[in-house]
Phi, psi and omega in degrees: 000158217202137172211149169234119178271135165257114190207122176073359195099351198239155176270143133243176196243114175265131147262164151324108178135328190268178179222097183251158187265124159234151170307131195305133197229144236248063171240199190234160194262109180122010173273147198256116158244184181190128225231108186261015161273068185270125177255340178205141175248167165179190179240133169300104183082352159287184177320165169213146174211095191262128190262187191224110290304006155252155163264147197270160177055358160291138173224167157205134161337128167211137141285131178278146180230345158172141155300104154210226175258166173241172187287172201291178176209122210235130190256150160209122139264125169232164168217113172299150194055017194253339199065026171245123172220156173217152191213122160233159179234154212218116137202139199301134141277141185231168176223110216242151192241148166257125202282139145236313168249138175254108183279039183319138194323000000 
């Protein structure tokens, strides 16, 4: 069984199990969340049961598992014949969760 979370602005497509990187949400590591924005539940080759735009009473389960950084992500502007460059560097804090029940009403 398989759900797709709304978190932060991003899908993730979730299993029981897994281990995903989300934008950091402001918990201590080994703390319980619970992500009630389900846009879809299903079966791998099987049923989709899609909600408008959420399924009511769906939830699914996480546990935190670290706090950290994601790698730099580096912007350059330039303008040619211009002497203009610019260089920033980005880097997000994340947070990777472990999925555990996947809830359907």
């Amino acid at each position: 069984m398989f759900a797709i979370i709304q978190n932060g602005g991003k899908q993730y497509k979730v299993k029981t199990g897994d281990l995903v990187e989300i934008e950091k949400i402001e918990l201590e590591i080994g703390a319980k969340t619970t992500f009630d924005k389900v846009l879809a539940i299903g079966e791998e080759g099987g049923e989709l049961n899609v909600g408008t735009p959420v399924l009511a009473g769906a939830t699914v389960e996480a546990e935190v598992v670290e706090q950290f950084r994601a790698p730099k992500v580096w912007a350059f502007k330039m303008k040619r014949r211009k002497s203009y460059r610019r260089t920033i560097g980005h880097r997000q804090n994340m947070t990777r969760v472990k999925i555990g029940e996947i809830k359907a009403n």
